[in-house]
C-alpha positions as CSV (number, residue, x, y, z in Angstrom):
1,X,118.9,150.6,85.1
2,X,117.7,150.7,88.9
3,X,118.5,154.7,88.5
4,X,116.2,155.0,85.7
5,X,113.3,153.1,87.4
6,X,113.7,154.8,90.7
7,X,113.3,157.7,88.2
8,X,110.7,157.2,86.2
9,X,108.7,156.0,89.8
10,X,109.6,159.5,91.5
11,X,108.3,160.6,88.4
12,X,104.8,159.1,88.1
13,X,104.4,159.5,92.3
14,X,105.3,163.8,91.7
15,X,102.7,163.7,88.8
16,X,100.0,161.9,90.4
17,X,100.6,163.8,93.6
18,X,100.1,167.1,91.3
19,X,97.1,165.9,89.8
20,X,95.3,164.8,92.8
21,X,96.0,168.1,94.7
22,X,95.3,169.7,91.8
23,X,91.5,168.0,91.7
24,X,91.4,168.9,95.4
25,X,91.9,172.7,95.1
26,X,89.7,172.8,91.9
27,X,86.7,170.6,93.7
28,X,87.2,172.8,97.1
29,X,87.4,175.9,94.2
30,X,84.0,174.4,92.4
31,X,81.6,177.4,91.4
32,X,84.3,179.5,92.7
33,X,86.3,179.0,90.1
34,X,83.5,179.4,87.1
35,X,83.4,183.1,88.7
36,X,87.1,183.6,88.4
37,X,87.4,182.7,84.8
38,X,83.9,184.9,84.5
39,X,85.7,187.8,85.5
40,X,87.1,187.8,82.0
41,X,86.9,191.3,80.2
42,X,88.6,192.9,77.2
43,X,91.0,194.0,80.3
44,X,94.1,192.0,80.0
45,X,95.6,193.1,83.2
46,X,92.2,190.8,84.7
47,X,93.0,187.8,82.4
48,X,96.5,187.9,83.7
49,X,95.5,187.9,87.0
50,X,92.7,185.0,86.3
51,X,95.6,183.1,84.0
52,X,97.4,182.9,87.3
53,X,95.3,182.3,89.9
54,X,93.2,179.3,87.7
55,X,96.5,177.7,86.8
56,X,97.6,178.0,91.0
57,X,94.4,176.2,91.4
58,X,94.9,173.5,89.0
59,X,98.5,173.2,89.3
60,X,99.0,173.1,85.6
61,X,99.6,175.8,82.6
62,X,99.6,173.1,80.4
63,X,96.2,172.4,81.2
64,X,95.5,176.1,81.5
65,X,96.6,177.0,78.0
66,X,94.7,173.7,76.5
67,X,91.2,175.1,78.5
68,X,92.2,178.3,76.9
69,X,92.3,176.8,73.3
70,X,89.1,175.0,73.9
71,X,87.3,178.5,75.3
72,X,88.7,180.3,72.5
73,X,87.4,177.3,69.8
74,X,83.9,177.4,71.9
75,X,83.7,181.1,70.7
76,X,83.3,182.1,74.6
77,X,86.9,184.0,74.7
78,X,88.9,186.3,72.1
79,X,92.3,186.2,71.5
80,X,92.8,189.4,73.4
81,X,91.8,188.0,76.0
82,X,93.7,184.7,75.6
83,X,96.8,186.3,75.5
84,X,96.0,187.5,78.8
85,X,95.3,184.3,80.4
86,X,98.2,182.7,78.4
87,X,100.6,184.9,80.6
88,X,99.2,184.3,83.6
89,X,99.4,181.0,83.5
90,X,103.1,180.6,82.9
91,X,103.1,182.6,86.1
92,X,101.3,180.6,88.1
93,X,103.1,177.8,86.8
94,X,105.6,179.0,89.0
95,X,103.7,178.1,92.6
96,X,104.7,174.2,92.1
97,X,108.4,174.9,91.1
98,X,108.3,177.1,94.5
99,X,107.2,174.3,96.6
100,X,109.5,171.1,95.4
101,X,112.4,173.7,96.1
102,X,111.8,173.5,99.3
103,X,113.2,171.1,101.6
104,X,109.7,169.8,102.7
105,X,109.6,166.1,102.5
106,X,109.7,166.1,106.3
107,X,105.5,167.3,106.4
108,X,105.0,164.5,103.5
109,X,104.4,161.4,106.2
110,X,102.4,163.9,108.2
111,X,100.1,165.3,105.4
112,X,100.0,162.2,104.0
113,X,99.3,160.7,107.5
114,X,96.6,163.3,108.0
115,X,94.7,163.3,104.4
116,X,94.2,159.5,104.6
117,X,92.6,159.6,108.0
118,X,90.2,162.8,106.7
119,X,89.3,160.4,103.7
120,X,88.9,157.4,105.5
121,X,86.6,158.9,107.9
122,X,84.8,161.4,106.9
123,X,81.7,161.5,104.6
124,X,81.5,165.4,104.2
125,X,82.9,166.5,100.2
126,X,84.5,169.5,101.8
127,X,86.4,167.4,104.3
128,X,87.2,164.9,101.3
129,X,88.8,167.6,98.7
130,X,90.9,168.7,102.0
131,X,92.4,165.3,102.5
132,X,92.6,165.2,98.5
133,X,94.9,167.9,98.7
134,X,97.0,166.8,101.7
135,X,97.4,163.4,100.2
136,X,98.4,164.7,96.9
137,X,100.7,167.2,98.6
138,X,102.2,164.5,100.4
139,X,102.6,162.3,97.4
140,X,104.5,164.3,95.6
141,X,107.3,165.5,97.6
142,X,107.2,161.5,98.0
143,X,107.7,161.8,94.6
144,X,110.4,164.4,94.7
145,X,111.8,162.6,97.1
146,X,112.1,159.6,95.2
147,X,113.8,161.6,92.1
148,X,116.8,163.3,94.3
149,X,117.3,159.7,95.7
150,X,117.4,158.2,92.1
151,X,119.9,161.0,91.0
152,X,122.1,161.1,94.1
153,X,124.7,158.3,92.5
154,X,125.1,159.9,89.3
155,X,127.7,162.1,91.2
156,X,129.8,159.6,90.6
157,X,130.1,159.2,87.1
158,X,132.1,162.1,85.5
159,X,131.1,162.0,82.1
160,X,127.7,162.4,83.5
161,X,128.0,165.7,85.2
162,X,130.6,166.8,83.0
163,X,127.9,166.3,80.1
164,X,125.2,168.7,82.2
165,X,128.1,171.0,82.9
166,X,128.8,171.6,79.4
167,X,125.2,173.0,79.0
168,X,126.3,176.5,80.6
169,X,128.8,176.7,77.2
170,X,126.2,175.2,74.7
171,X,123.4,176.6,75.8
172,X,121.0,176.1,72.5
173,X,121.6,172.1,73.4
174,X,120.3,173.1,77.2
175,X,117.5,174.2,74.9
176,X,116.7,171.2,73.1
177,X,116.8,168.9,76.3
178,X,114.3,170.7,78.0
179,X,112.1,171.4,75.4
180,X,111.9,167.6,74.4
181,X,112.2,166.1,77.9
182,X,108.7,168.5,78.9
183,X,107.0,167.7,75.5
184,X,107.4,163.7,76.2
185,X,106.6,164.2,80.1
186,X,103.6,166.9,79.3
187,X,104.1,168.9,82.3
188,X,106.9,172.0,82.6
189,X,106.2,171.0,86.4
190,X,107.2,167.6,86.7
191,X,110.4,168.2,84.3
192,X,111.1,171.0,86.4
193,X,111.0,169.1,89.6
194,X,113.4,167.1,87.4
195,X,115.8,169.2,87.2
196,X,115.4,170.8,90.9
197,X,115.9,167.4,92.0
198,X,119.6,167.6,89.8
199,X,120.1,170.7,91.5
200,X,119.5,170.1,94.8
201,X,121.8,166.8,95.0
202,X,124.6,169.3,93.7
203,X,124.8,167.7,90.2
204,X,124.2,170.5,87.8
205,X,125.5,174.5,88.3
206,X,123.1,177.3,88.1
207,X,124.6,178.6,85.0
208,X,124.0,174.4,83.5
209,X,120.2,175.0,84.3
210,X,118.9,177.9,83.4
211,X,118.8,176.6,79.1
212,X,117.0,173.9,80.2
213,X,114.7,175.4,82.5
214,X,114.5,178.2,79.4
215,X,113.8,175.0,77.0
216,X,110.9,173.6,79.6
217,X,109.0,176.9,79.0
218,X,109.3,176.4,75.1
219,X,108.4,172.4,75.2
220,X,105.0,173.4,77.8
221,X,103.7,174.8,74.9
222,X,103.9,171.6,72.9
223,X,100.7,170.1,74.9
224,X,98.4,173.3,73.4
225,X,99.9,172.9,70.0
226,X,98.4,169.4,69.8
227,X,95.1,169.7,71.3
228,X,94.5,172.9,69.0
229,X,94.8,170.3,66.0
230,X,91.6,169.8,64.7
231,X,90.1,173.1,66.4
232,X,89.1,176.2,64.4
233,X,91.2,178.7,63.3
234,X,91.3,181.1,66.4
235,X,92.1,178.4,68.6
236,X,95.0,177.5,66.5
237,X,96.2,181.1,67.2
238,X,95.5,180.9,70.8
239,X,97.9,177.8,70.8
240,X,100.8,180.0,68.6
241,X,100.7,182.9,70.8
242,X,101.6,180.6,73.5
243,X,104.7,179.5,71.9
244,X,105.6,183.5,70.6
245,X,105.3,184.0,74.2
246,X,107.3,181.9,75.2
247,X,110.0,182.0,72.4
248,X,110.3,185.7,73.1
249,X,110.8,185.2,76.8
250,X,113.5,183.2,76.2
251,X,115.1,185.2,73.7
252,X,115.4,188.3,75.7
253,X,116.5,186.4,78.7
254,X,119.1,184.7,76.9
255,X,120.5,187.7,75.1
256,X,120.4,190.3,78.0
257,X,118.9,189.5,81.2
258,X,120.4,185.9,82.2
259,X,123.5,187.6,83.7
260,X,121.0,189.7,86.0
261,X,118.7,187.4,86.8
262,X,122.0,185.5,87.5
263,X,123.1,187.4,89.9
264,X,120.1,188.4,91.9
265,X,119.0,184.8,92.5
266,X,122.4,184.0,94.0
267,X,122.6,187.0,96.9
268,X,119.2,185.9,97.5
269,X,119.8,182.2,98.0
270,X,123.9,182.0,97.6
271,X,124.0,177.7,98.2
272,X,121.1,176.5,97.3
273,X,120.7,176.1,93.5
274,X,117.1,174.6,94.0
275,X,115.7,177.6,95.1
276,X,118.1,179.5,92.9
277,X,116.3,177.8,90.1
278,X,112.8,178.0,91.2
279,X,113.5,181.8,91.8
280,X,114.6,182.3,88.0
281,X,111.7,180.4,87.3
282,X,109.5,182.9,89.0
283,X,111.5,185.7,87.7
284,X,111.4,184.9,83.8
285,X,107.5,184.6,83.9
286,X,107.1,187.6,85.8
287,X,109.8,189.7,83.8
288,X,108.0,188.2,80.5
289,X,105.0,189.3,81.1
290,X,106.2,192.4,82.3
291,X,108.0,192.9,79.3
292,X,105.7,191.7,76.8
293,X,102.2,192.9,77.5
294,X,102.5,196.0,76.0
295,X,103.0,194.3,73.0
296,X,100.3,191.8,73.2
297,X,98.4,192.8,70.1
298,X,101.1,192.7,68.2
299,X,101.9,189.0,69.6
300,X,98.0,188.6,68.5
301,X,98.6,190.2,64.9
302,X,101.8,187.9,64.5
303,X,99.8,184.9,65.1
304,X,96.7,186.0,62.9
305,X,99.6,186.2,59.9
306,X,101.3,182.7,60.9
307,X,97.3,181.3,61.0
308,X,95.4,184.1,58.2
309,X,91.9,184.1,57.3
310,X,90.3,180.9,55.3
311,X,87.9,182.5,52.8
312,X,86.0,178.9,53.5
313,X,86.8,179.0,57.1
314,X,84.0,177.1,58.9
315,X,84.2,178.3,62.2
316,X,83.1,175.2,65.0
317,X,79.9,176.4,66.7
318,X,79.7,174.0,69.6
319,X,80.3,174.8,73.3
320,X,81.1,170.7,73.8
321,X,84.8,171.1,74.0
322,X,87.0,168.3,75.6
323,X,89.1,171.2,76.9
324,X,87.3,172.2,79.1
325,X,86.8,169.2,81.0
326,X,90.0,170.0,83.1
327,X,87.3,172.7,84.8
328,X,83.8,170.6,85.2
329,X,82.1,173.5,86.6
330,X,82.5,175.4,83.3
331,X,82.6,172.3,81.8
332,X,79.0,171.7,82.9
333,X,78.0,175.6,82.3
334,X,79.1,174.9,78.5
335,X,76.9,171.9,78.2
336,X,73.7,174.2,79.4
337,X,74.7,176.2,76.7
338,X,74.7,173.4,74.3
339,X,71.2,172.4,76.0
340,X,69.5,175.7,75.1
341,X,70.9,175.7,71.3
342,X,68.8,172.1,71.3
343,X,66.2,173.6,73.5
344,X,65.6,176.4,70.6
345,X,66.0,174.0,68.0
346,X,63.4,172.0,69.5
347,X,60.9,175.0,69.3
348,X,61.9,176.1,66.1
349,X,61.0,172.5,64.4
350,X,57.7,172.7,66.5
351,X,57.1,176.0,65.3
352,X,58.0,174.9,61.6
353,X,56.0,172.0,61.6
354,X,52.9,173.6,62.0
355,X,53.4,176.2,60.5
356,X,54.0,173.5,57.6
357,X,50.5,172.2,58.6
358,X,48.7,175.5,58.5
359,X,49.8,176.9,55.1
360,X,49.9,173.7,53.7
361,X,53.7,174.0,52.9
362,X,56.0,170.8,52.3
363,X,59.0,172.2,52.0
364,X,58.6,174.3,55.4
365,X,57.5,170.8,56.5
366,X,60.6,169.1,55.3
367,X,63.3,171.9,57.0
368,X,60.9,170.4,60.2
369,X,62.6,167.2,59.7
370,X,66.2,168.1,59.1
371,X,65.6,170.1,62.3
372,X,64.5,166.9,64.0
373,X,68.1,165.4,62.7
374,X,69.9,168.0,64.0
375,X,68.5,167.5,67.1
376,X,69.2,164.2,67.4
377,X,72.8,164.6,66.5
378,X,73.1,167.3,69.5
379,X,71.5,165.0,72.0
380,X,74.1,162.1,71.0
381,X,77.0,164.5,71.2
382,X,75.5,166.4,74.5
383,X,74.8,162.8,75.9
384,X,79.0,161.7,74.9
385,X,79.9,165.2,76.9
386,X,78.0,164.7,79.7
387,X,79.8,161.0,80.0
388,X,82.6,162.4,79.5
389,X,81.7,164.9,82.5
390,X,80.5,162.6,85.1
391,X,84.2,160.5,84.8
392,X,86.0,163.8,85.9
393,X,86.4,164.9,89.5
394,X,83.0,166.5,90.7
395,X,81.1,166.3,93.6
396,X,78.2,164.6,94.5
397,X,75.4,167.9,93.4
398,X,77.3,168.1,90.0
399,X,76.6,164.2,89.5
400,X,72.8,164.8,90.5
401,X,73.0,167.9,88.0
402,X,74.7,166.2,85.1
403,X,71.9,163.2,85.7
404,X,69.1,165.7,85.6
405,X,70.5,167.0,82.4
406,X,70.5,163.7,80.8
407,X,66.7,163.5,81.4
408,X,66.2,167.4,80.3
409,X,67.9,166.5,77.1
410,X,66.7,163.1,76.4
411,X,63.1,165.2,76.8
412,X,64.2,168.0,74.2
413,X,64.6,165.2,71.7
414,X,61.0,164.1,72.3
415,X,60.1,167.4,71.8
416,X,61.4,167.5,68.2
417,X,60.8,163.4,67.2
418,X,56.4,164.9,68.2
419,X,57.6,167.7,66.3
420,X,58.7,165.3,63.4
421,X,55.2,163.7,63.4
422,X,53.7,166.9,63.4
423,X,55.7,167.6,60.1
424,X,55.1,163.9,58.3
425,X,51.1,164.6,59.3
426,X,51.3,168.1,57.6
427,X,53.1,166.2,54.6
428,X,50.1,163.3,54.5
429,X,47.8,166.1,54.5
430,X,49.1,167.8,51.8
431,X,49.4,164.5,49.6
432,X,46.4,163.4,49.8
433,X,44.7,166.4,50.3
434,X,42.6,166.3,53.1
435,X,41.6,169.6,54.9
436,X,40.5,170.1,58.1
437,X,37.8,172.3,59.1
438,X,37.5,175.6,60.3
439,X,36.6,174.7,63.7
440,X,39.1,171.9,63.7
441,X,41.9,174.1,63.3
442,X,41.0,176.8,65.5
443,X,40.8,174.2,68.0
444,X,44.6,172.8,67.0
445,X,46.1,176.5,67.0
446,X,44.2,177.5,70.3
447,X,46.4,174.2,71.7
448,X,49.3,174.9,69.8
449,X,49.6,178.6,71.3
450,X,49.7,177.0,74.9
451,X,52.3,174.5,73.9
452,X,54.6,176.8,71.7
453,X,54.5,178.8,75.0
454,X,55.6,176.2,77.0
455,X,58.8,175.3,74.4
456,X,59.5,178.8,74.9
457,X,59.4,179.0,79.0
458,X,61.6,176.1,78.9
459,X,64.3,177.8,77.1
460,X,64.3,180.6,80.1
461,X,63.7,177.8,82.4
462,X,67.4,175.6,81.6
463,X,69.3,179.0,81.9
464,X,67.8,180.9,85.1
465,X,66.3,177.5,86.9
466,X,63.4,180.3,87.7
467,X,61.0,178.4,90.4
468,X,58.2,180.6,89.0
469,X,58.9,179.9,85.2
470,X,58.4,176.3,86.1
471,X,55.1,176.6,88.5
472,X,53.7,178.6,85.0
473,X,54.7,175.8,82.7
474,X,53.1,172.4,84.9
475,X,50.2,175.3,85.4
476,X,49.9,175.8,81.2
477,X,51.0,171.9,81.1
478,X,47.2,171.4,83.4
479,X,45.4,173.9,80.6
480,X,46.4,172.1,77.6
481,X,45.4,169.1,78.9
482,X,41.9,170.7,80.0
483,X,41.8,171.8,76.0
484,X,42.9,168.5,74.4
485,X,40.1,166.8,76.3
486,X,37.3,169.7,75.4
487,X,38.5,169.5,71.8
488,X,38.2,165.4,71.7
489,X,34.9,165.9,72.7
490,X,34.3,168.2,69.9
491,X,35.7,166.3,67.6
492,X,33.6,163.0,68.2
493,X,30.6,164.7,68.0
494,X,31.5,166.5,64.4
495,X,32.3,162.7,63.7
496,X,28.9,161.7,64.7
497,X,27.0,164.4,63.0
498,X,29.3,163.9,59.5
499,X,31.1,167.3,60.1
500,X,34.3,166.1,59.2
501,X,35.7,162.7,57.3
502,X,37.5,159.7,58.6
503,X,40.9,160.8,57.1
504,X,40.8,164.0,58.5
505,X,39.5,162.9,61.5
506,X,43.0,160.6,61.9
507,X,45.1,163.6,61.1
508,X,43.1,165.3,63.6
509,X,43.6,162.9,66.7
510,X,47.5,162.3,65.6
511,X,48.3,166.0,65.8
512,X,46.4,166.7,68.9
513,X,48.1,163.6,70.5
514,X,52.2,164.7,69.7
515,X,50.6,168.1,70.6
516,X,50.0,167.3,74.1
517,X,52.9,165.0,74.7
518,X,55.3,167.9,73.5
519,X,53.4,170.1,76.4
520,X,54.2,166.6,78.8
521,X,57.6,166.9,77.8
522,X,58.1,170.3,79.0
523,X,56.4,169.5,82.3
524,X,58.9,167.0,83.1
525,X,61.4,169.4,82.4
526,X,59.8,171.7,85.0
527,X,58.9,169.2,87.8
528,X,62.7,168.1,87.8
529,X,64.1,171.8,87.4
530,X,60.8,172.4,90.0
531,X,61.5,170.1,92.7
């Protein structure tokens, strides 16, 4: 019992230790790290390359493979390129295995010594990911630590080590432990360390190892395969190819390159089995991907036939995927994308509406208001993401970005509910028939052109942040103003001199009012983008 709780708290102290320096790397990476996973073409030897270096910076290929799944359900990757990253990753993977097989739990008081003064004591972000890192470095070779510790007696019970001894004959059983012991620990890192930690106290032979470590590879894939339920069809290839990866890896290692492998890891470290391990580790990535890319179309193919097309497929449109919140930089990129889908909803159902009012159309009128409820339903689900987003690791700007967003979007919907009164105006008028006169509605499309430019500058202004698009908008945002005050004058003396009737007259004021406020809207907008 004490062996499995010193265990299980190695275990938990090597995770968190992962995941913090993990968050440091990726918060000292920030933008940096948006521009990696940019660098994404149709070339697969780049996504490779971007697979690994992404998953070196956040310490995980689980988490990797999952971003992956939610890029590929967010329509911003295809599965050519997926497969690309998907390789990578398992290589870079590799970097954690590297440094637990080291004997380095000597620097852990010293990093850890280190990282808490930094924290303690320094206000600067950049100074505050470092000591992020160093503690987290710190904690897990504590961790590790911890885990060889636990272990170290179970050299004494025989049926113990004969039982991971017996491994090297049944290997497929090697198999099955490691895939289940990574699915239920959700990280091929921390059973890895696991097993290093076996190794290193001298409990389990090279030749015991390598099925399990072969069976890790296969269960990492288990964490993609559940977060690509409930995604669209593409991502639920993205998640299979994964697994074929993985599955084929293992295959051709076990059937003719384990012996090799065998072999060179030993002259290369002859009594250390750790880093006889974590160099196999290394190896069968490497040699996987070496072996496989040239085939990664048909690994692509294979998984379009295990996951063919739905004839009612319904492909998910949003960028909001949960994902993606392991990287809050592209996280946050993906939610400005979201923000400009509402941003040209909002000007379509202003553009509807009054185009509804004009031509005297209800039903143009009444696609107005389903806009208006599509709106809303993209503000609620923005507003949930950007929650979700500000509880992540980020740094102080991003917080002051994601808050500024939740006051862009909050005055998008505003946009569209004026634009909704617009349309139930248009509808009164139509009902009970009351026309406006020719004056009138020269005055009301003369505004109307100044504020549908506006909705439209706003839209460039969200996705360039263009000082000079937003000096032109609080500039046209002065104008309109100038015009709704000219045109109320105009319209109380038509009032005075009979011109036009009470009902119109209403109408008149009501539509010149949500007219203006839509143009206030987008000045808010600017002045926040602005200043």
């Amino acid at each position: 019992m004490n062996i499995a709780i010193s265990l299980i708290g190695g275990l938990g102290l090597f995770l968190y230790g992962m995941s913090l320096m993990g968050e440091g790397l990726q918060k000292s990476a920030g933008d940096k790290l948006k521009r990696i996973i940019e660098l994404l073409t149709s070339n697969i030897i780049m996504g490779v390359l971007v697979g690994t270096v992404v998953t070196a910076i956040i310490q995980s290929s689980s988490a990797t493979t999952v971003m992956v799944v939610g890029f590929v359900n967010a329509g911003l990757m295809g599965l050519s390129q997926a497969i690309g990253v998907i390789m990578g990753a398992n290589i870079g993977t590799t970097v954690t295995a590297q440094l637990v097989s080291f004997n380095l739990e000597g620097l852990a008081p010293i990093t850890l010594g280190i990282g808490i003064v930094l924290y303690l004591f320094s206000s600067k972000p950049k100074v505050k990911n470092i000591a992020e890192i160093l503690l987290g470095f710190g904690i897990l070779f504590t961790g590790m630590e911890f885990m060889k510790d636990a272990v170290n007696p179970l050299a004494e019970y025989k049926g113990f080590t004969d039982a991971l001894i017996s491994f090297g004959q049944r290997p497929i059983l090697g198999l099955l432990l490691g895939l289940v012991i990574t699915a239920i620990v959700q990280s091929s890192s921390a059973s890895m360390g696991m097993l290093i930690a076996l190794a290193a106290q001298g409990l389990i032979p090279l030749s015991s190892a390598l099925p399990i470590l072969y069976g890790q590879n296969i269960g990492t894939c288990v964490t993609s395969l559940i977060s690509s339920i409930g995604a669209n069809r593409n991502a639920k290839r993205a998640a299979i190819m994964h697994l074929l990866f993985n599955i084929i890896g293992t295959i051709i290692f076990l059937l003719f390159l384990n012996k090799p492998v065998v072999s060179i890891v030993t002259k290369i470290n002859p009594n250390d089995v750790a880093r006889q391990l974590a160099n196999t580790h290394t190896l069968f990535n490497i040699i996987s991907v070496i072996i496989l890319l040239p085939f990664a179309k048909y690994i692509v193919k294979i998984a379009m036939r295990i996951i063919p097309e739905g004839a009612d497929e319904k492909e998910n449109e949003t960028f909001l995927d949960e994902r993606i919140l392991e990287t809050p930089s592209i996280a946050f990129g993906n939610t400005i994308k979201e923000t400009l889908k509402m941003a040209d909803l909002s000007k379509d159902c202003l553009n509807t509406s009054l185009n509804s009012f004009f031509k005297k159309d209800s039903k143009e009128a009444h696609n107005a208001l389903e806009m208006e409820t599509k709106i809303k339903e993209l503000q609620k689900n923005i507003s949930n993401y950007l929650l979700k987003l500000s509880k992540t690791s980020i740094t102080k700007e991003s917080i002051d970005d994601i808050d500024n967003l939740f006051n862009t979007i909050n005055d998008i919907e505003r946009i569209g509910a004026h634009s909704e009164n617009i349309a139930e105006i248009s509808i009164e008028s139509i009902d009970k028939k009351i026309d406006m006169s020719d004056e009138g509605t020269k005055e009301i499309n003369q505004m109307y052109e100044k504020v549908k430019e506006n909705c439209e500058s706003i839209i460039k202004l969200i996705e360039t942040k263009d000082s000079n698009i937003a000096r032109k908008i609080i500039k046209t945002e002065e104008e309109v103003n100038k015009i709704e005050k000219s045109i109320r004058v105009n319209h109380i003396y038509r009032l005075n001199n009979n011109d036009c009737n009470i009902d119109s007259g209403i109408l008149y004021l009501d539509l010149i009012t949500n007219l203006e406020r839509i143009s206030d809207h987008c000045s808010n907008i600017a002045k926040r983008i602005y200043n």
